[in-house]
N, CA, C and O atoms as a MOPAC input file, in Angstrom:
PM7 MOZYME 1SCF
protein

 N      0.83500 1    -1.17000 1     0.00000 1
 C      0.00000 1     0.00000 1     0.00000 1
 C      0.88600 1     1.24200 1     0.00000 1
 O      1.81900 1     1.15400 1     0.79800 1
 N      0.81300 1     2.60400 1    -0.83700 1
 C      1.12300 1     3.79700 1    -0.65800 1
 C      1.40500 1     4.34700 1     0.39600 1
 O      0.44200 1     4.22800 1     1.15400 1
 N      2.58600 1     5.14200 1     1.06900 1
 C      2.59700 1     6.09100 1     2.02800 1
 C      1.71400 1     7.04200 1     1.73900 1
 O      1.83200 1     7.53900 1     0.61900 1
 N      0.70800 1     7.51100 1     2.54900 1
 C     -0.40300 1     8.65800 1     2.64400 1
 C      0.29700 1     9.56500 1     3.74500 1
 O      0.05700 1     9.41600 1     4.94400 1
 N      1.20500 1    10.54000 1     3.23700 1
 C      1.89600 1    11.92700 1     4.31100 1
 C      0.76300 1    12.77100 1     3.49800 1
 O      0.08300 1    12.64600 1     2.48000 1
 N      0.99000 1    13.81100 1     4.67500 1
 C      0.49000 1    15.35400 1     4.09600 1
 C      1.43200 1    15.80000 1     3.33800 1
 O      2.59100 1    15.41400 1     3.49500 1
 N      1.07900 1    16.70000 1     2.37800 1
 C      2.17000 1    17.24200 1     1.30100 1
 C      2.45500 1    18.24300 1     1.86400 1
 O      3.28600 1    18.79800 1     1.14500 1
 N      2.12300 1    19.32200 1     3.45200 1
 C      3.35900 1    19.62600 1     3.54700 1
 C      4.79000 1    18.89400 1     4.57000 1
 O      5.98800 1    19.14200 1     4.69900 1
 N      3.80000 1    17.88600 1     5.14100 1
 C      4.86200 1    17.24600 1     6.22700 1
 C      5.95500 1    16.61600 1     5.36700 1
 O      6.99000 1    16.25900 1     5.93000 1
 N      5.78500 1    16.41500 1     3.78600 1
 C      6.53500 1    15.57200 1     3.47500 1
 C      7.21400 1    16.74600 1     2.41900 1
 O      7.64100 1    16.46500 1     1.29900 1
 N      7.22000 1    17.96100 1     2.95000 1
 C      7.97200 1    19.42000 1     2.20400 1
 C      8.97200 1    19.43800 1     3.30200 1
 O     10.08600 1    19.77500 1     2.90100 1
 N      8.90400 1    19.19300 1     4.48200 1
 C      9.66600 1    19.73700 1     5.73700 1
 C     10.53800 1    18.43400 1     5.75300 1
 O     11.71900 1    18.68600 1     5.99500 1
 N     10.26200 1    17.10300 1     5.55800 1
 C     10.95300 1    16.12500 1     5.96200 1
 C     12.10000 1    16.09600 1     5.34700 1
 O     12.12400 1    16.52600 1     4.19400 1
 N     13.00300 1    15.72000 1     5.79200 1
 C     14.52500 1    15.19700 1     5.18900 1
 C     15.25900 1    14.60900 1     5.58500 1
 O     15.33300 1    14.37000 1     6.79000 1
 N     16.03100 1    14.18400 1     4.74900 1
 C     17.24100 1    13.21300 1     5.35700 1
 C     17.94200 1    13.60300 1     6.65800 1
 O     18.10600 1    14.71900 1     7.15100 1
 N     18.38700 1    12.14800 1     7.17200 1
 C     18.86300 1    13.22700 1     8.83900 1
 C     20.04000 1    13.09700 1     8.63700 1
 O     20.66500 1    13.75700 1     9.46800 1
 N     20.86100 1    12.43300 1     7.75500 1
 C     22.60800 1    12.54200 1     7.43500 1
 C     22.39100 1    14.34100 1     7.14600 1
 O     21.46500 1    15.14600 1     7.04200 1
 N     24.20500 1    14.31700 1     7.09500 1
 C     24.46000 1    16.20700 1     7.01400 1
 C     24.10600 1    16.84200 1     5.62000 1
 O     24.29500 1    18.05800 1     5.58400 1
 N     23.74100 1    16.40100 1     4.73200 1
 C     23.17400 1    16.62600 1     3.82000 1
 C     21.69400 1    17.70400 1     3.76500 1
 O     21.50900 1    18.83500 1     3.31400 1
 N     20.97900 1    16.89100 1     4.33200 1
 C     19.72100 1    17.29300 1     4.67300 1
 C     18.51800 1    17.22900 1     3.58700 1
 O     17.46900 1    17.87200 1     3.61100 1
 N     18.97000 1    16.24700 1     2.59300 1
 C     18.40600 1    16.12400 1     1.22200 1
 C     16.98300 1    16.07600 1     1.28700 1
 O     16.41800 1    15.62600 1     2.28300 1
 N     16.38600 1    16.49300 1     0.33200 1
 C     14.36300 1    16.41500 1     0.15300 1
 C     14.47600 1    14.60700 1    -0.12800 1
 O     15.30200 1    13.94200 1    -0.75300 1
 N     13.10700 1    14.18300 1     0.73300 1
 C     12.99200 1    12.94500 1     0.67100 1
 C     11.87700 1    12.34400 1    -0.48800 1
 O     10.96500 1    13.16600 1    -0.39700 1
 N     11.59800 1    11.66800 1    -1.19300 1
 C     10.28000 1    11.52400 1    -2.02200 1
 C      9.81200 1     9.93700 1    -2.03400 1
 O     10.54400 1     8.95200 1    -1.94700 1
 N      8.53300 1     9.98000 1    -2.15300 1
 C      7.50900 1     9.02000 1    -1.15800 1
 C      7.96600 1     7.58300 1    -2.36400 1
 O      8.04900 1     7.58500 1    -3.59200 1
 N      8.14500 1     6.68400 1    -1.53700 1
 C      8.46500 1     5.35900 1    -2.25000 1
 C     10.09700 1     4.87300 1    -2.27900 1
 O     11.03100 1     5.59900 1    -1.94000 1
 N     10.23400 1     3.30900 1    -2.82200 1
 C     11.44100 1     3.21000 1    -3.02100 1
 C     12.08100 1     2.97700 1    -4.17400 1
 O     11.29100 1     2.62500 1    -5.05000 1
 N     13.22400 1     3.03400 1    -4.53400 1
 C     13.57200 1     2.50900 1    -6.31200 1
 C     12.82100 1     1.11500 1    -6.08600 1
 O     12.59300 1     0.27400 1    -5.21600 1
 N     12.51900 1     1.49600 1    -7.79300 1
 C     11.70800 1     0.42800 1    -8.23600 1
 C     10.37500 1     0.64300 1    -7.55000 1
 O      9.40900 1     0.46300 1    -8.29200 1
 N     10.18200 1     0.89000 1    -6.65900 1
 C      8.27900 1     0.97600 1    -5.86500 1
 C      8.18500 1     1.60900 1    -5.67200 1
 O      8.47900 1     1.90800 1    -4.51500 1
 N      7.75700 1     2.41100 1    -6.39700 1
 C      7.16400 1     4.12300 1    -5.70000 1
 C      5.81300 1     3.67500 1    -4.92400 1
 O      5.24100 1     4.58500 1    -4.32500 1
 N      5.21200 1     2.33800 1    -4.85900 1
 C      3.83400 1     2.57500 1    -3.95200 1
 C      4.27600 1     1.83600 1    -2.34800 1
 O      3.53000 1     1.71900 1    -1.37500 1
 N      5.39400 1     1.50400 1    -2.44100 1
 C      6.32700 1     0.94300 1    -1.04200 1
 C      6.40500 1     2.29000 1     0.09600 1
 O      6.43500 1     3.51600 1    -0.01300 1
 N      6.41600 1     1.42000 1     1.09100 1
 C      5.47200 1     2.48100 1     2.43100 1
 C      6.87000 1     2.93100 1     2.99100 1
 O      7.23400 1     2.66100 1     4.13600 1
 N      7.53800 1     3.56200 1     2.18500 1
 C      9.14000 1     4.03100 1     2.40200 1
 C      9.07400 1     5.47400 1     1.92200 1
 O      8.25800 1     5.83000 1     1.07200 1
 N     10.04600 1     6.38100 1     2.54900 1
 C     10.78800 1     7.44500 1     1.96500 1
 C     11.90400 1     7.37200 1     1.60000 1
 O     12.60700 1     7.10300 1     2.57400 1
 N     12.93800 1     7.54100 1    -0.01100 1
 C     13.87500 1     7.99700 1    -0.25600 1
 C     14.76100 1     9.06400 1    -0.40000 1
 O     14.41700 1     9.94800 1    -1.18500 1
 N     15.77200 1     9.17300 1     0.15400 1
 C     16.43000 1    10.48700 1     0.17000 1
 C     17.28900 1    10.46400 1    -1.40200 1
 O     18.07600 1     9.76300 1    -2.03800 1
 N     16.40600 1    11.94800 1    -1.51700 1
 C     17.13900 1    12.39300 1    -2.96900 1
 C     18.72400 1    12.80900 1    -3.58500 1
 O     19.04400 1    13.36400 1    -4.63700 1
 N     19.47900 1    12.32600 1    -2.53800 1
 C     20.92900 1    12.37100 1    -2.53000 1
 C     21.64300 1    11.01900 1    -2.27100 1
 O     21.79600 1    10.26000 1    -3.22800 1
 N     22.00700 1    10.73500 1    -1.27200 1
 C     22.68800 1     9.81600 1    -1.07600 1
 C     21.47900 1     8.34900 1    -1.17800 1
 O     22.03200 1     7.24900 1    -1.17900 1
 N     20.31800 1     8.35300 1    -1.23700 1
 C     19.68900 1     7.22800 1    -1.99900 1
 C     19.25200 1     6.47400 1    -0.72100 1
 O     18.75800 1     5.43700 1    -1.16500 1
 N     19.15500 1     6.43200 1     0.81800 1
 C     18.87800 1     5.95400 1     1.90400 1
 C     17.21400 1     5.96000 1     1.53900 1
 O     16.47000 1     6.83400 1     1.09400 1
 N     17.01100 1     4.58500 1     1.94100 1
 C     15.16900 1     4.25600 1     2.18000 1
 C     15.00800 1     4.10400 1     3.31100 1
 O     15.64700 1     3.23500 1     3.90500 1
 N     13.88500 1     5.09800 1     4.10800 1
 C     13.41000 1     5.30200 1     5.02200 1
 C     12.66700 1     4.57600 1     5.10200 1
 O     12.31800 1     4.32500 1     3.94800 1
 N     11.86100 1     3.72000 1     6.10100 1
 C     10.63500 1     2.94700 1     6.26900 1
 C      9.72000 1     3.76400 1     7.14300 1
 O      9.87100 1     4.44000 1     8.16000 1
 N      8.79800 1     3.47000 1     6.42500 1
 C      7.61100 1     3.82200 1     6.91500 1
 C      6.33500 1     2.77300 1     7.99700 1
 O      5.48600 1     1.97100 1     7.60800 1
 N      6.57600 1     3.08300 1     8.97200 1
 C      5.82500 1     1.99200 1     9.72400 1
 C      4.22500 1     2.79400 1    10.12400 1
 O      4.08600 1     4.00900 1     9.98800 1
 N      3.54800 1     2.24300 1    10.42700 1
 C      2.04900 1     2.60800 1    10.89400 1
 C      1.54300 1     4.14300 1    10.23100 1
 O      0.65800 1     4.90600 1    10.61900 1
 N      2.32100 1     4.22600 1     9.28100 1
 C      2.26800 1     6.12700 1     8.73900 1
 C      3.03600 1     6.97400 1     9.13400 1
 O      3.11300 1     8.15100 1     8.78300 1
 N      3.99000 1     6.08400 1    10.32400 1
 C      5.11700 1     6.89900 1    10.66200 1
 C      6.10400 1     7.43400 1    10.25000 1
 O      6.60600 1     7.79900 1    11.31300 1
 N      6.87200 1     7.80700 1     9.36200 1
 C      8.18100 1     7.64900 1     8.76300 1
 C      9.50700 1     7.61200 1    10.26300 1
 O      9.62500 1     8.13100 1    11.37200 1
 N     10.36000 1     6.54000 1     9.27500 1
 C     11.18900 1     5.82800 1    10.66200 1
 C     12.65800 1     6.70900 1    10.27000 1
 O     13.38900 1     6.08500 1     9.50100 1
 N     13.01800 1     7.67100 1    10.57700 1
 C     14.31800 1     8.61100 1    10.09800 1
 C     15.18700 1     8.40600 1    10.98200 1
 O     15.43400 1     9.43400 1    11.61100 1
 N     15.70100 1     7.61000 1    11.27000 1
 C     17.22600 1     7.19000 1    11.93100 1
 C     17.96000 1     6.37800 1    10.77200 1
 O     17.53400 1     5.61400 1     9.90600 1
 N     19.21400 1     6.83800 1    11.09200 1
 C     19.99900 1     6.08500 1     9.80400 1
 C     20.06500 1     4.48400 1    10.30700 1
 O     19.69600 1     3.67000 1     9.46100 1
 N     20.32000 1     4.17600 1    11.06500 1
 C     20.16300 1     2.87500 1    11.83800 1
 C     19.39400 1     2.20000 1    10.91800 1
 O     19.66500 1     1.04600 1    10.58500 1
 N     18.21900 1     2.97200 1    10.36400 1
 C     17.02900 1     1.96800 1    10.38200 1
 C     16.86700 1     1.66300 1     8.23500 1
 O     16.30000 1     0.97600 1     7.38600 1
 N     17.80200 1     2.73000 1     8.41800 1
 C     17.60900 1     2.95000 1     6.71200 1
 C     18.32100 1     1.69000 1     6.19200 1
 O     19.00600 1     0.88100 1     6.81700 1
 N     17.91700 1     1.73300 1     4.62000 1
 C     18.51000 1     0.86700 1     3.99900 1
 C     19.23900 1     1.12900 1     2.61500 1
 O     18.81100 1     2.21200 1     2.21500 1
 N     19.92300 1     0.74100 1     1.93700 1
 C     20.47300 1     1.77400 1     1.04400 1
 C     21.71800 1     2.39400 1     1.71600 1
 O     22.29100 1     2.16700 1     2.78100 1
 N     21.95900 1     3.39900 1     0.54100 1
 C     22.88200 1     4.64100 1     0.51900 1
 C     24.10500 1     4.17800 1     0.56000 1
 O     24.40000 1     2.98300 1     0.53300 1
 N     24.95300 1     5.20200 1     0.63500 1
 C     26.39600 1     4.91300 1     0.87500 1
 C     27.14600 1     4.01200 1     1.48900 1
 O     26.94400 1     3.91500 1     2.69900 1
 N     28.04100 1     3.24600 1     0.97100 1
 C     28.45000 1     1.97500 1     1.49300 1
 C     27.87800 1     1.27100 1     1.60300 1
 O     28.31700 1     0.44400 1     2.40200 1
 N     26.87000 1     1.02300 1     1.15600 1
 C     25.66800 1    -0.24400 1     1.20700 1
 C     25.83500 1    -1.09400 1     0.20100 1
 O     25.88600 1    -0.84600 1    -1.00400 1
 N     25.94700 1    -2.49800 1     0.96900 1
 C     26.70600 1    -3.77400 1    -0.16300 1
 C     25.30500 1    -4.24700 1    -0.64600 1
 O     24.30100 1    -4.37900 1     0.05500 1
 N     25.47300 1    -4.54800 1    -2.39900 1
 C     24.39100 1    -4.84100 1    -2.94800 1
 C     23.85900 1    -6.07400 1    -2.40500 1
 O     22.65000 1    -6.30300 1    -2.43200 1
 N     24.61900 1    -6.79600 1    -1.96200 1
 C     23.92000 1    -7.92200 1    -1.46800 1
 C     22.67400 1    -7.95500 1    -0.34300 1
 O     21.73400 1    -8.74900 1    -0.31800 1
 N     22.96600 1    -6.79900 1     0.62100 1
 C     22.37900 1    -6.82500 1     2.33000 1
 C     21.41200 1    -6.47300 1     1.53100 1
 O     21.36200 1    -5.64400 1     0.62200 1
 N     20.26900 1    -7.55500 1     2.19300 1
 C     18.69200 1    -7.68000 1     1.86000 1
 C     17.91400 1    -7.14300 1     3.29600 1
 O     16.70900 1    -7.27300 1     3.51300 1
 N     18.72800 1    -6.62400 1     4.04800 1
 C     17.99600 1    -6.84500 1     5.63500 1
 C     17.30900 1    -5.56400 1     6.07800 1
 O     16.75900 1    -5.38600 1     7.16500 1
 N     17.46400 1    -4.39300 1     4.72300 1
 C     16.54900 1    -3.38500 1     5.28700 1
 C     16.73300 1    -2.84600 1     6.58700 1
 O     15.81700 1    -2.65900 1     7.38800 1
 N     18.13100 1    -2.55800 1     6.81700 1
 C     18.46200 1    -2.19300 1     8.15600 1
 C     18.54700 1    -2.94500 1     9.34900 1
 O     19.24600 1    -2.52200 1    10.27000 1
 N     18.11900 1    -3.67400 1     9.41700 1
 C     17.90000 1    -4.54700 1    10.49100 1
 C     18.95500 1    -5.52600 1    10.88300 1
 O     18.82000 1    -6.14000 1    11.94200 1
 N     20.04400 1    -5.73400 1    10.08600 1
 C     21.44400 1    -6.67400 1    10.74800 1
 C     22.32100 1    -5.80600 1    10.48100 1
 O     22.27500 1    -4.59500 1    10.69500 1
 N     23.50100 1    -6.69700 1     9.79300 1
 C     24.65500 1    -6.25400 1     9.27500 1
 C     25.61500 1    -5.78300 1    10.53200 1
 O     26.63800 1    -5.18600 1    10.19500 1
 N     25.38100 1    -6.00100 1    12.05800 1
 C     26.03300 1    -5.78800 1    13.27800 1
 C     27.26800 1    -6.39600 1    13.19100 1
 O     28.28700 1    -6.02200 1    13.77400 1
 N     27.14600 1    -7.42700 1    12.38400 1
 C     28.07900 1    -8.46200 1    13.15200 1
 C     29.82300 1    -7.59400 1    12.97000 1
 O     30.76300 1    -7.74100 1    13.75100 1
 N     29.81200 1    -6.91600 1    11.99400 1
 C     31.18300 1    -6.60500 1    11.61800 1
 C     32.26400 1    -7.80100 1    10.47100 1
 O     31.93300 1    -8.86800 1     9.95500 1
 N     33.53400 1    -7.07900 1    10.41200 1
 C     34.18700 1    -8.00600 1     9.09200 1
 C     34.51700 1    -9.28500 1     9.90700 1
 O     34.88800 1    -9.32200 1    11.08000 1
 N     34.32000 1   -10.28800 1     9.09000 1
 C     34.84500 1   -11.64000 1     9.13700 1
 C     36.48800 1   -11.02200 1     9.53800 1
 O     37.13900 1   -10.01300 1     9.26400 1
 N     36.74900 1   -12.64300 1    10.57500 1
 C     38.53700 1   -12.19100 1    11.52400 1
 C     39.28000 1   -12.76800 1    10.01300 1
 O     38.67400 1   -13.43400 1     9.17400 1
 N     40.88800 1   -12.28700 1     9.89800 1
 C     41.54200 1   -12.68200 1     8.89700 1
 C     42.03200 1   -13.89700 1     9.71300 1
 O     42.12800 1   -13.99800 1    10.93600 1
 N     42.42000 1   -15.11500 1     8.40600 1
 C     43.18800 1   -16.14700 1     9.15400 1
 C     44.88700 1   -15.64600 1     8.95100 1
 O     45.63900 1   -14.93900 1     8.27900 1
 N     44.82300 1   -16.48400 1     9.94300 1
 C     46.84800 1   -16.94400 1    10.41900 1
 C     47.18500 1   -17.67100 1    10.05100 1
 O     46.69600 1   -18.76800 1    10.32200 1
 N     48.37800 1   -17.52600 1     9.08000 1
 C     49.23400 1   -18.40100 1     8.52100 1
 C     49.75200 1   -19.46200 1     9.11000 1
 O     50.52800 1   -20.19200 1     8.49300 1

């Protein structure tokens, strides 16, 4: 289903990196996905209960983001694999 914001709450909203980029309703590829994208660095915001969720924590996307991570914010804690010893 569509994010339903007010058009001006979603004039004021923006990215919370230092940027501060205009966000626009949907995600690549789904514009009817209950997400906001930031029009710069490319971070998808989720949108929960009509809320929009703006912590980078929670985003998915953007900078340094390995094409692979499917997790929509939600892992990727663990850190790099240890190197082995010869």
């Amino acid at each position: 289903m569509a994010v339903q914001l007010d058009p001006v709450l979603l004039e004021v909203l923006a990215c919370p990196d230092t940027h501060h980029a205009p966000l626009t309703l949907g995600a690549p590829g789904d514009p009817a996905a209950d997400a906001l994208t930031c029009t710069e660095c490319g971070r998808v915001f989720p949108v929960r209960d009509g809320i929009p969720v703006l912590l980078l924590d929670e985003a998915s996307g953007g900078p340094g983001a390995d094409a692979t991570d499917r997790t929509g914010g939600q892992g990727g804690t663990q850190g790099p694999e240890p190197k082995a010893t010869p």
